[in-house]
C-alpha positions as CSV (number, residue, x, y, z in Angstrom):
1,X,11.5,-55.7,-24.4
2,X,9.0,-52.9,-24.7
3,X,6.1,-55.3,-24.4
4,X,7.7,-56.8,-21.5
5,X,7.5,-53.4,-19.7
6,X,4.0,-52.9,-21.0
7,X,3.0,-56.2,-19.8
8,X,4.5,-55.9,-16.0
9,X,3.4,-52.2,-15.6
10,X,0.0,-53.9,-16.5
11,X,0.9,-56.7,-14.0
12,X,1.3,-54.2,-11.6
13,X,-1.3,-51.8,-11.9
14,X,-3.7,-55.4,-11.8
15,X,-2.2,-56.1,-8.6
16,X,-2.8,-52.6,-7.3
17,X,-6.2,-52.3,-7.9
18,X,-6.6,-56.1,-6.7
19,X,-5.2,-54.8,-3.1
20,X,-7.3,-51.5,-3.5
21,X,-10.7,-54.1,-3.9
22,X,-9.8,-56.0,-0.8
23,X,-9.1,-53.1,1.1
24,X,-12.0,-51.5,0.5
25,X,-13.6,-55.0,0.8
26,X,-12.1,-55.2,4.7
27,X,-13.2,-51.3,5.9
28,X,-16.4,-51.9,4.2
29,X,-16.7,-55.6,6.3
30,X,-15.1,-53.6,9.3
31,X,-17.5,-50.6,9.0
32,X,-20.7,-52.8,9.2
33,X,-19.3,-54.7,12.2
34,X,-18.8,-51.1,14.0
35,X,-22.2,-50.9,12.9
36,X,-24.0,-53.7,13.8
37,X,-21.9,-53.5,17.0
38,X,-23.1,-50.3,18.1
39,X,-26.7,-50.9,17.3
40,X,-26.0,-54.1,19.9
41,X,-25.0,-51.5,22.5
42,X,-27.8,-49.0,21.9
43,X,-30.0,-51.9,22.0
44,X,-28.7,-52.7,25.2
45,X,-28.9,-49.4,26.6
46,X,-32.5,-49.1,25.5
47,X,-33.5,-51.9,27.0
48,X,-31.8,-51.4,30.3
49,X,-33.5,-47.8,30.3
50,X,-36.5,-49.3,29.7
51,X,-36.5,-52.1,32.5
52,X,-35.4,-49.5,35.3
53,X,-37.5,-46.8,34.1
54,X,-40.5,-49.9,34.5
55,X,-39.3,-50.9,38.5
56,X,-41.5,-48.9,40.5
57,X,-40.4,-47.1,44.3
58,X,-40.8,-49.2,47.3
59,X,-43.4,-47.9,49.1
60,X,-42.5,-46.2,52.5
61,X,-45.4,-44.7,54.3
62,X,-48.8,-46.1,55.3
63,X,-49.0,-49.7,53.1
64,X,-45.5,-50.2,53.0
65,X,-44.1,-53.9,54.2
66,X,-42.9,-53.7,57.2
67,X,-39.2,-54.4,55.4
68,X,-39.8,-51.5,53.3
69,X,-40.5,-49.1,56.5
70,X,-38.2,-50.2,58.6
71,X,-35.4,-49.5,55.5
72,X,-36.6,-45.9,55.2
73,X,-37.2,-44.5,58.9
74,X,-35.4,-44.5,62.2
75,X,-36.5,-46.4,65.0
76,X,-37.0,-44.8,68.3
77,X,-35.5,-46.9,71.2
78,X,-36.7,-45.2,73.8
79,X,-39.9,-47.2,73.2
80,X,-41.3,-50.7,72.5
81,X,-39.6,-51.8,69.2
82,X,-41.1,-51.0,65.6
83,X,-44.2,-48.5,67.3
84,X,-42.2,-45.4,67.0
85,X,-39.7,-44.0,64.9
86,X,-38.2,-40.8,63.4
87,X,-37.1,-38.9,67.1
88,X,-37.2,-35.4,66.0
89,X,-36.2,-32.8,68.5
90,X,-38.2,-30.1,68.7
91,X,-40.8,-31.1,67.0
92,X,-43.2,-32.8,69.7
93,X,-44.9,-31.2,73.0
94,X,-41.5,-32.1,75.5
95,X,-38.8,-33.6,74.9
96,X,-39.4,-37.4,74.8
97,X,-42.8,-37.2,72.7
98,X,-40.9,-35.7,69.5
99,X,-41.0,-38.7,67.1
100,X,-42.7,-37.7,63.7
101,X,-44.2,-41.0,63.4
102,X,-45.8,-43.3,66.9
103,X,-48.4,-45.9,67.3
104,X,-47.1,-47.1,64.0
105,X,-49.7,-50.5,63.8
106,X,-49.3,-53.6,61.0
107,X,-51.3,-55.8,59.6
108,X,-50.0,-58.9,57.4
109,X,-46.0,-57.7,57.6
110,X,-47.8,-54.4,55.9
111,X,-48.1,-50.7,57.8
112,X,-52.0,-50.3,58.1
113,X,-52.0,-47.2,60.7
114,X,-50.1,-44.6,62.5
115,X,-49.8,-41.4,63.7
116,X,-47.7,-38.4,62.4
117,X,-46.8,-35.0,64.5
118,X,-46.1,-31.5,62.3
119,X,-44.5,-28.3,63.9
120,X,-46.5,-26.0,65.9
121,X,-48.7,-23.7,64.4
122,X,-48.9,-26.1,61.1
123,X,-51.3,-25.1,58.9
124,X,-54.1,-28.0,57.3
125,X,-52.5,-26.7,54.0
126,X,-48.6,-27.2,54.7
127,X,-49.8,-30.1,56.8
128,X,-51.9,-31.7,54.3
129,X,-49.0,-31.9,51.7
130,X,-46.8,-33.4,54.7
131,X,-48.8,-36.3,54.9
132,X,-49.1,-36.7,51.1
133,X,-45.3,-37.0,51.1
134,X,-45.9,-40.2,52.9
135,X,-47.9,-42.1,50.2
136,X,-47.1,-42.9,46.7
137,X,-47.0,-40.4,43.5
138,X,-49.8,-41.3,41.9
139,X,-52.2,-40.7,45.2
140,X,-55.8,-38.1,44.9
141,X,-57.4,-36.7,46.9
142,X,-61.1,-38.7,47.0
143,X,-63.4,-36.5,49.5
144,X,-62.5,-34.6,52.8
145,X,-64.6,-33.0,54.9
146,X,-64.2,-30.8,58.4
147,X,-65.7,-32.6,61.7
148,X,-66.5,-30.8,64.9
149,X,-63.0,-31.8,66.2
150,X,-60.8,-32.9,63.4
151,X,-60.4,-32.2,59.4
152,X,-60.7,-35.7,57.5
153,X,-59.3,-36.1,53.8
154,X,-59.4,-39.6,52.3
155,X,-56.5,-40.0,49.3
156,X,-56.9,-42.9,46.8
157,X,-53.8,-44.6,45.1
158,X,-53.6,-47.5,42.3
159,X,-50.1,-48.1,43.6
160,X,-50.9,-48.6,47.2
161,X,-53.9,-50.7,46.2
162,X,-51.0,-53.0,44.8
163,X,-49.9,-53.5,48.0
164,X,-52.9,-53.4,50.2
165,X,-55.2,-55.2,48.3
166,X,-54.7,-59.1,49.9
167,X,-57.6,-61.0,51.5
168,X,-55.2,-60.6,54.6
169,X,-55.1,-56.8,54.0
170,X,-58.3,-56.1,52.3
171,X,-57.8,-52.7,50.7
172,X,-58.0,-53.3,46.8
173,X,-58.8,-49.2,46.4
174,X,-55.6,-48.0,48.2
175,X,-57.7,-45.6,50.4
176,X,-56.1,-44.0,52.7
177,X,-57.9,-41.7,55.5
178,X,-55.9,-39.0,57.3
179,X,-57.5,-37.5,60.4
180,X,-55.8,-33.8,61.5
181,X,-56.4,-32.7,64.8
182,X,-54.3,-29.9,67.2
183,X,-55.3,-32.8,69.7
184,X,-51.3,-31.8,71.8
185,X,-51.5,-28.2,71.4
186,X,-54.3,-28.7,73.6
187,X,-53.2,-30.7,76.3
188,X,-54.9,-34.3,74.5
189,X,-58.3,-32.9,74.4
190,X,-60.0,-33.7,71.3
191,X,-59.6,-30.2,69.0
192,X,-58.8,-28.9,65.3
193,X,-57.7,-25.6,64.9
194,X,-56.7,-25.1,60.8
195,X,-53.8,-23.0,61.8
196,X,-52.3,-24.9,64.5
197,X,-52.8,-28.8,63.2
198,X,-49.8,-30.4,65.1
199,X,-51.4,-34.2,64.2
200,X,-52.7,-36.6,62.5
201,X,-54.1,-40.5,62.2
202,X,-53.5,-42.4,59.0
203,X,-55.4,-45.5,58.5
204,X,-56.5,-48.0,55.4
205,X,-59.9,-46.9,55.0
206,X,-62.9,-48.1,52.7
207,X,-65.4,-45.1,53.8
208,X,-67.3,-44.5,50.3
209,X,-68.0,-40.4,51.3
210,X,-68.3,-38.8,54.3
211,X,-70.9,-39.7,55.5
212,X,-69.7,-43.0,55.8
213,X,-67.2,-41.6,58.1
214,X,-66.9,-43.0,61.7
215,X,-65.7,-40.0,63.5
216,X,-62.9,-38.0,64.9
């Protein structure tokens, strides 16, 4: 009878450490499934980081497709459609010139030209970084240069080149020429004063230096 015993507590114990085996067995199974799971979802997120961290901004100043513009600014009705845009009150000479951006000009569905109004009594400096706003991140500054009635800088931008850099465009360099005048503080006549710059022309431009330069 005693061995009985023996032999069934044995029995027992057997099966206990059987059921202990497969337990561990299933949280060890379960564990690396967790595992191998979460590394799926980290993978995921890595790679979903990656691809929007890769998509670069739309352009939407000068080189921007017209789709791209028209997205990012407001037109202004109160003249012929897609020429002028941002109405600004207070900003221009009265108040139906007060856009911030007119004689907005494209070439090949891509914005090759237009020009950009500042507040009175704008100097180059704050003006200057107003108008580099307008054009992607990665834009320099390549030359600039004060004429007898305007201040010239020319910016450079591998971006914009992307953009501009068709046969139908033809700007592979992404140069960019803006031409500050204080042109409406002075009634239209051709001036630049450095502390009262209240415009400015942007244009796709290929001019090498300076002298190169057509004028103001």
């Amino acid at each position: 009878m005693r061995r009985a015993l023996v032999l069934a507590s044995g029995a027992l114990l057997c099966a206990a450490c059987s059921s202990g085996d497969n337990g561990a067995g299933t949280a060890s199974v379960q564990s690396s499934s967790q595992a191998a799971s979460a590394a799926s979802v980290s993978s995921q997120a890595v790679s979903t980081s990656s691809a929007s961290a890769a998509a670069p901004a739309a352009i939407t100043g000068i080189g921007a497709k017209t789709a791209d513009w028209a997205s990012a600014h407001t037109p202004d009705t109160r003249f012929d459609a897609g020429t002028v845009w941002d109405p600004t009150p207070g900003l221009g000479s009265d108040d139906e010139h007060d856009a911030r951006f007119y004689l907005v000009t494209s070439q090949a569905g891509v914005i090759a030209a237009f020009n950009m109004r500042f507040p009175s009594r704008s100097t180059l400096a704050s003006a200057s970084a107003e108008a580099k706003t307008t054009l992607p991140a990665d834009a320099t500054v390549k030359w600039q240069k004060k004429f007898d009635t305007c201040y010239a800088i020319q910016f450079q931008s591998r971006t914009l080149g992307k953009s501009t850099g068709s046969p139908s465009v033809g700007d592979p360099t992404g140069s960019v020429e803006f031409v500050f005048n204080s042109d409406e503080a002075t009634g239209g006549q051709p001036s630049y004063n450095a502390h009262n710059v209240v415009g400015a022309t942007a244009l796709l431009a290929l001019d090498k230096t300076p002298a190169d330069f057509a004028g103001c």
